[in-house]
C-alpha positions as CSV (number, residue, x, y, z in Angstrom):
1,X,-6.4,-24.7,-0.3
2,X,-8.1,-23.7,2.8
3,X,-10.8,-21.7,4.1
4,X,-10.2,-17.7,2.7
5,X,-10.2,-15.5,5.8
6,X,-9.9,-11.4,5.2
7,X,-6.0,-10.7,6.4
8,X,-4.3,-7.1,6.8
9,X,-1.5,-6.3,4.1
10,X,0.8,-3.2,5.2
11,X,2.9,-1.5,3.0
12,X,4.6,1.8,2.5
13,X,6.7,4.0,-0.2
14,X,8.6,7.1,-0.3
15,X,8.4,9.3,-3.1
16,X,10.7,11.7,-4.4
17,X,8.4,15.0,-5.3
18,X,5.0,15.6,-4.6
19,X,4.0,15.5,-8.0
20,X,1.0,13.7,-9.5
21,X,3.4,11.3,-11.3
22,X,5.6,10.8,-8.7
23,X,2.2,9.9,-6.6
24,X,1.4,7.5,-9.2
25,X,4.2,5.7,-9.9
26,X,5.1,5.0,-6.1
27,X,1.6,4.5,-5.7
28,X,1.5,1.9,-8.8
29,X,5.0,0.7,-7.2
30,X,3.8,-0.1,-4.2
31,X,0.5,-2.1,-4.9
32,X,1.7,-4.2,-7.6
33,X,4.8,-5.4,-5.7
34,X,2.4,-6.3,-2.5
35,X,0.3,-8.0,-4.9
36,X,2.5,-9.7,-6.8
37,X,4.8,-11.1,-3.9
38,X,1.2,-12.3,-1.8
39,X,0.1,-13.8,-5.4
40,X,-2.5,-11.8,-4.6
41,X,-5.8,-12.0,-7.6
42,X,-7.5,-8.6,-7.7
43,X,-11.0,-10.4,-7.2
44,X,-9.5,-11.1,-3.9
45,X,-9.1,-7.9,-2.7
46,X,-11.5,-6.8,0.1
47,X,-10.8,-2.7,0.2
48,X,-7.6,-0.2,0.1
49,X,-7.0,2.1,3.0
50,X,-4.5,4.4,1.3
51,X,-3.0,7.1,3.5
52,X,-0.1,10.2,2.8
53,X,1.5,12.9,4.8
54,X,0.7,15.9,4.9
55,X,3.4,17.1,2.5
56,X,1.6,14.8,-0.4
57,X,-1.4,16.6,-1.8
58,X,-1.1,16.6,-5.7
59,X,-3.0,13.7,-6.9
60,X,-5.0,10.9,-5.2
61,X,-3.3,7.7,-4.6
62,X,-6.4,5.6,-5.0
63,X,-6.1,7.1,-9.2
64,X,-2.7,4.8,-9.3
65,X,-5.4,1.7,-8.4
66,X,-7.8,2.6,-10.6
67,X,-5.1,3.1,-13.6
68,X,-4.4,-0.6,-12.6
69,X,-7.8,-1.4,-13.7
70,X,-8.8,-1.8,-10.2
71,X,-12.3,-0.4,-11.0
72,X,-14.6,-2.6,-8.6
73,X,-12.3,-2.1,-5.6
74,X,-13.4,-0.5,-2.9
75,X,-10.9,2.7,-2.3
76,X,-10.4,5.4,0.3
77,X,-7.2,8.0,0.8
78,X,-6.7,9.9,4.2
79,X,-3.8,11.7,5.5
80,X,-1.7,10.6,8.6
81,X,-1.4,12.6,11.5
82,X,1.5,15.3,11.0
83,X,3.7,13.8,13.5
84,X,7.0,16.1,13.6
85,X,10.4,14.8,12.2
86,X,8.5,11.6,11.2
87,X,9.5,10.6,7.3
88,X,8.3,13.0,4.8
89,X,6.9,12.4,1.5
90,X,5.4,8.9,3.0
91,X,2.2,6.3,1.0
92,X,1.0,3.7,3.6
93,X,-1.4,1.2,3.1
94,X,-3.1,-1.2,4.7
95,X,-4.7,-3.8,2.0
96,X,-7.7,-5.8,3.1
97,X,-7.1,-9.1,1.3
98,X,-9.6,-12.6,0.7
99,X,-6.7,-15.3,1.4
100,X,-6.1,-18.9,2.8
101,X,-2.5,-17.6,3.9
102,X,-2.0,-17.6,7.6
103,X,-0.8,-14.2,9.3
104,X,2.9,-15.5,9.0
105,X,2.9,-15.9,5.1
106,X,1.7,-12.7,4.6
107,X,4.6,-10.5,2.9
108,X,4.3,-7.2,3.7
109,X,6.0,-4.5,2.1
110,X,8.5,-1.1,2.8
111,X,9.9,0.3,-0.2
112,X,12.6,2.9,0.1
113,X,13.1,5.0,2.8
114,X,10.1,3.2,4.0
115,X,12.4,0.1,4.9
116,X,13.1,1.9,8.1
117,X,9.8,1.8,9.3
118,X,8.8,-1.7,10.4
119,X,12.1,-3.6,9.3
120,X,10.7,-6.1,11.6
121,X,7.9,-7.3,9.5
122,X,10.7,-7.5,5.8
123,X,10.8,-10.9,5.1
124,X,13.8,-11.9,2.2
């Protein structure tokens, strides 16, 4: 293996309600499928930058992480800019990871409705 360099992960989710286990679960969704298709360990993981629109407000995504057991992980939610007509009920993140992958092997991840927003950067 090579030298680890810290590399950008983006991802996003849409989620049905804004509920706090609808939160969760896309939350939990969302993370372990970036993790698990980077083979990503959690020791590895540099900080979360969670973000939601502004129509998602009844729970913390960052609590979906920490459920995970992702207790020494640096965390931090914020809400996206309320652009109008832009997808509602939207989880982004942007995953600061400690890898020897190049910027090319990095998988990131759209889930759901999410698909639509950076279709180019789905891979399989």
């Amino acid at each position: 293996m090579g030298e680890k360099l810290v590399r950008g992960i983006r991802g996003a989710i849409t989620i049905e309600a804004n509920t706090p286990e609808d939160i969760l679960k896309g939350t939990e969704e969302l993370l372990g499928r970036i993790v698990e298709v980077n083979e990503i360990n959690t020791e590895d993981i540099a900080s979360v930058f969670l973000t939601t629109t502004p129509d998602i407000n009844a729970e913390f995504p960052a609590t979906a992480a920490r459920k995970m057991g992702w207790t020494m992980v640096p965390l931090l939610c914020a809400r996206e800019i309320d652009v109008p007509g832009r997808t509602p009920r939207l989880i982004r993140v942007l995953m600061h990871v400690n890898t020897s992958k190049t910027q090319d092997q990095i998988k990131h991840q759209y889930i759901g409705d999410a698909a639509l927003l950076r279709p180019d950067l789905m891979s399989e």
